[in-house]
KOLNU-101849 format. One record per residue (C-alpha): residue number from 0; residue in one letter; x, y, z. Coordinates in steps of 0.5 Angstrom, whole numbers, plus 500, padded with zeros to 3 digits. Last residue first. Layout:
KOLNU-101849
+-----+---------+-----+-----+-----+
: num : residuo :  xx :  yy :  zz :
+-----+---------+-----+-----+-----+
: NUM :       a :   X :   Y :   Z :
...
+-----+---------+-----+-----+-----+
//
This chain:
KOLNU-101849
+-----+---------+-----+-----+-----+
: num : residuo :  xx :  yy :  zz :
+-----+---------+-----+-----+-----+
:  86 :       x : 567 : 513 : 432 :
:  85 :       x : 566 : 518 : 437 :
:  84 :       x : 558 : 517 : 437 :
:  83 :       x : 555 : 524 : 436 :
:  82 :       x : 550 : 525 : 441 :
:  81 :       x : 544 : 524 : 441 :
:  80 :       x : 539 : 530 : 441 :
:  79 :       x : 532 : 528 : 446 :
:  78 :       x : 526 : 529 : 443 :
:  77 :       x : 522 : 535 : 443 :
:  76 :       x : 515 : 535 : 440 :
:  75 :       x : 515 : 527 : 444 :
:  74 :       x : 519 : 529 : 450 :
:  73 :       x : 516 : 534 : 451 :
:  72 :       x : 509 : 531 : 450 :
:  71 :       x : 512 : 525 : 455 :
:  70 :       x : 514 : 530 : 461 :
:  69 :       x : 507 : 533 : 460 :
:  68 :       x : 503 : 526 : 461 :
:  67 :       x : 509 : 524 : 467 :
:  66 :       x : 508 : 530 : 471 :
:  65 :       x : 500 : 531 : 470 :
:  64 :       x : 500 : 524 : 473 :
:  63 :       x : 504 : 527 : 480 :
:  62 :       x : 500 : 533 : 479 :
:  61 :       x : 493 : 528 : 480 :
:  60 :       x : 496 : 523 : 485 :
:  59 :       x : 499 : 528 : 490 :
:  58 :       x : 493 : 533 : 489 :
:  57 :       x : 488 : 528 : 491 :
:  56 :       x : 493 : 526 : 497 :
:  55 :       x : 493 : 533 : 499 :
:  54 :       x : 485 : 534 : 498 :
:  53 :       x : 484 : 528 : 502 :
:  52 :       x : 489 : 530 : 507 :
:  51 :       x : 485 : 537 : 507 :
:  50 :       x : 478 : 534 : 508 :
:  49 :       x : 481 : 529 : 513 :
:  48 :       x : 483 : 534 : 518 :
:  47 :       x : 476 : 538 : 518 :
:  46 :       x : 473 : 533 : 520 :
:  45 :       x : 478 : 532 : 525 :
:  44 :       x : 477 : 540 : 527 :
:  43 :       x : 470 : 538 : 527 :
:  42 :       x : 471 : 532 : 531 :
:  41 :       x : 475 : 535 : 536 :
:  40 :       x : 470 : 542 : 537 :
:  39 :       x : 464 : 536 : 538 :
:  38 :       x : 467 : 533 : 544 :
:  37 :       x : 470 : 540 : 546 :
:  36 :       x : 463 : 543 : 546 :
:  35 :       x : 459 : 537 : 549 :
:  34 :       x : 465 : 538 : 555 :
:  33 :       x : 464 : 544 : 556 :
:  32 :       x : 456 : 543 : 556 :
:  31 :       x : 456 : 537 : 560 :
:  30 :       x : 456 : 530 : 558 :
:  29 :       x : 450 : 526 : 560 :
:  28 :       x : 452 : 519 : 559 :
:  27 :       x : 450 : 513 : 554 :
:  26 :       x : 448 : 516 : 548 :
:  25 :       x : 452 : 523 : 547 :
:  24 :       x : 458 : 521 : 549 :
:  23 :       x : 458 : 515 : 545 :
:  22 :       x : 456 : 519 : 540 :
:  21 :       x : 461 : 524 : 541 :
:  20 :       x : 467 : 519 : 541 :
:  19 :       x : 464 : 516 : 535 :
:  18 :       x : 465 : 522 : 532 :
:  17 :       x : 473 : 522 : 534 :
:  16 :       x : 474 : 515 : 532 :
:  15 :       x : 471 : 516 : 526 :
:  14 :       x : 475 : 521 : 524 :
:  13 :       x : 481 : 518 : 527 :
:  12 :       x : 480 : 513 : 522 :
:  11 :       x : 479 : 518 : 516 :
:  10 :       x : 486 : 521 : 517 :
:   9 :       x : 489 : 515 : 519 :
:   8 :       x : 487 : 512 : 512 :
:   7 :       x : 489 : 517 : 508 :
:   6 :       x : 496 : 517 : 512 :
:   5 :       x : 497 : 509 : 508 :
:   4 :       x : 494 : 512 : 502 :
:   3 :       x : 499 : 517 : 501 :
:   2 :       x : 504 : 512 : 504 :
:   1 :       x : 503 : 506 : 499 :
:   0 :       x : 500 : 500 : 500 :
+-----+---------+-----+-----+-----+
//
């Protein structure tokens, strides 16, 4: 597995960790308000986390496609010059 999809996959597990947090929280006791706000708050920012890791890993894997698709146009309209062999 490569390591963009390996840090993907925490971001998404510590986001389901966090909500589950809430949820539990919220279900089987009474939390109190500043705990409730501190609850939610650390979901939204790992939430908020994943969409930027996601947006990253997205962007890695497009660029890193762009980059080869551009490097085989250049090399096609522009071919590397051989040298002249010292014969």
């Amino acid at each position: 597995m490569k390591v963009k999809w390996i840090i993907l996959s925490i971001a998404i597990a510590a986001v389901i960790a966090a909500w589950s947090a809430v949820a539990v929280a919220y279900f089987f006791f009474e939390p109190s308000r500043a705990v409730w706000i501190a609850l939610v708050t650390a979901g939204a920012l790992s939430l908020e986390a994943l969409l930027w890791v996601g947006a990253g890993v997205l962007g890695w894997s497009f660029l890193a496609g762009r980059r080869a698709m551009l490097s085989r146009l250049k090399q096609r309209f522009f071919p590397a010059k051989q040298q002249p062999s010292a014969e």
